[in-house]
N, C-alpha and C positions, 0 to 999 in steps of 0.2 A: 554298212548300215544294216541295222537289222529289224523286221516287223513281228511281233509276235501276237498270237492269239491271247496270250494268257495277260490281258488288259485287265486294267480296272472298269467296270461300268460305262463300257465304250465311249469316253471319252476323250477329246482332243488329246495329245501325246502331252505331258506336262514338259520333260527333256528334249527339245528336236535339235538338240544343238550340229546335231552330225546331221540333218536331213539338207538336201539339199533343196531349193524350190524355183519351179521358173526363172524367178523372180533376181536371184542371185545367180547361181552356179547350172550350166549343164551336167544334166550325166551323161556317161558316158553311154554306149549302148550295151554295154555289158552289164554295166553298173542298173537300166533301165531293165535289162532281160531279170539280173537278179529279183529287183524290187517287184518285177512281175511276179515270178513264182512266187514268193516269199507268200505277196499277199493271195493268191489263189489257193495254195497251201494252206495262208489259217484262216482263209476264209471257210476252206474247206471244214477245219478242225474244229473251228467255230460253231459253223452250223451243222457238224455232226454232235459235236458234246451239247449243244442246243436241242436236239431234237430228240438225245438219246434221255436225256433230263428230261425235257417235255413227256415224252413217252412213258419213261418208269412212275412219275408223276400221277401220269394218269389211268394207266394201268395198278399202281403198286406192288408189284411184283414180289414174289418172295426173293427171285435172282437178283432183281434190283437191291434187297436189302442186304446182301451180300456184299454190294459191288459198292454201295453210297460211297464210302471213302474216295474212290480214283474220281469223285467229281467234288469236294469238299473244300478246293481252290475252287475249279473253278464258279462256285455258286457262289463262291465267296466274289469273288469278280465280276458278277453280275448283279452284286447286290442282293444277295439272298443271305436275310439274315434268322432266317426261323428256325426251330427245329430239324431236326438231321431227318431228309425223307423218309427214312426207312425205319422211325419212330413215328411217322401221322398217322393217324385215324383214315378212314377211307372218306369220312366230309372233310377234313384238311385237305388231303390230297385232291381231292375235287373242286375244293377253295383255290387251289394252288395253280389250277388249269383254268378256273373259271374266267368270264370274257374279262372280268377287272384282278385276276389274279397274274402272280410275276412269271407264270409260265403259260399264263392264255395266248393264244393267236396274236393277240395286240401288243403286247408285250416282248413276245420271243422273237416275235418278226423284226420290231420297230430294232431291239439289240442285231440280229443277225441286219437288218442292212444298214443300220446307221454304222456297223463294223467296217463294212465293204465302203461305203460313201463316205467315213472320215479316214480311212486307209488310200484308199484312191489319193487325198489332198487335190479334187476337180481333175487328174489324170482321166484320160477315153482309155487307154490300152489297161492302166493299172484299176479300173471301174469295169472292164470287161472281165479282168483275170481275176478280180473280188468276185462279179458275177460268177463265172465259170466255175469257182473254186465251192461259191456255195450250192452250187447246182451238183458238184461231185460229191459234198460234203452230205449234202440230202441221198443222194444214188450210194454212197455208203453205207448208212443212217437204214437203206429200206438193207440193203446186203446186209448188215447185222443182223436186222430184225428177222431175214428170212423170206420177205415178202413187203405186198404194199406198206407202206407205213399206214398209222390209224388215219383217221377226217383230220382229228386237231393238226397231225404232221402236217398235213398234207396242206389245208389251207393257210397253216406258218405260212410253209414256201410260197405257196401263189402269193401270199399278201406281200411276204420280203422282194423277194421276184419285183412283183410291181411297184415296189416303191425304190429299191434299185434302177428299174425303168426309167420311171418319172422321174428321178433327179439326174440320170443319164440325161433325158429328152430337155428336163429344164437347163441344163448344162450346154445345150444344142449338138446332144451326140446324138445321132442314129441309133434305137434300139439293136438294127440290124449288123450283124457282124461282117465287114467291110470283105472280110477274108474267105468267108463262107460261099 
């Protein structure tokens, strides 16, 4: 089985026909070790091409216009359908971050954990390794950049962070990690 980042508009999986779920089939624990990484992996990948997006967005970069192409799937995957970034004006690109735009806080968050919380499919271990993977994905995200990330980075992850949380908690998992 395989999980990938490169989703449509983080929605439900349309093909699960190979997933196995509670509900029918065990996995096995290998099979259950894979499905970990997988998803911590593109959670990871997820929420660094999220943030790296967010970022040149709001910066507008001249390196960013250089580089737009290696994100051009994935904006395409997240529903972005406007103009190539590194053709905006600097008020488009400010529209683009803004609190009701598709790369504001509200927006990049709700994508990066609803990736992790419909990945999971209600798993504790594969909702941890979603978490984990976007918290490396962010610690990446600042290693590219050099340093902190901006405010907007920054608040994405706290707001994704907590809403990975709260559906952990509503799930009745323990924020806390069992193992830690």
């Amino acid at each position: 089985m395989q999980v990938s980042s490169n989703m449509g508009a983080v929605s439900p999986a349309l093909n699960v026909s190979n997933v196995k779920t509670v509900f029918t089939e065990k996995l096995t624990k290998e099979e259950a070790g894979d499905l970990k990484k997988q998803i911590m992996d593109n959670a990871n990948a997820f929420t660094f091409n999220s943030t790296t997006v967010q970022i040149g967005a709001a910066n507008k970069k001249d390196d960013f216009a250089q580089n737009y192409q290696d994100f051009q799937s994935f904006l395409s995957d997240i529903g972005y359908k406007g103009k190539p970034i590194a053709d905006l004006s600097k008020d488009e690109a400010a529209g683009l971050v803004s609190e009701d735009g598709i790369f504001g806080i509200k927006q990049t968050s709700e994508r990066i954990a609803n990736f992790v919380i419909s990945g999971a499919g209600g798993d504790e271990g594969r909702m941890r390794a979603g978490r984990e993977g976007m918290i490396k994905g962010f610690k990446d995200a600042e290693k590219e950049w050099g340093g902190k990330l901006p405010d907007i980075s920054q608040q994405t992850m706290k707001k994704a962070i907590e809403m990975v949380d709260k559906a952990m908690s509503d799930l009745g998992f323990s924020i806390l990690d069992k193992e830690a």
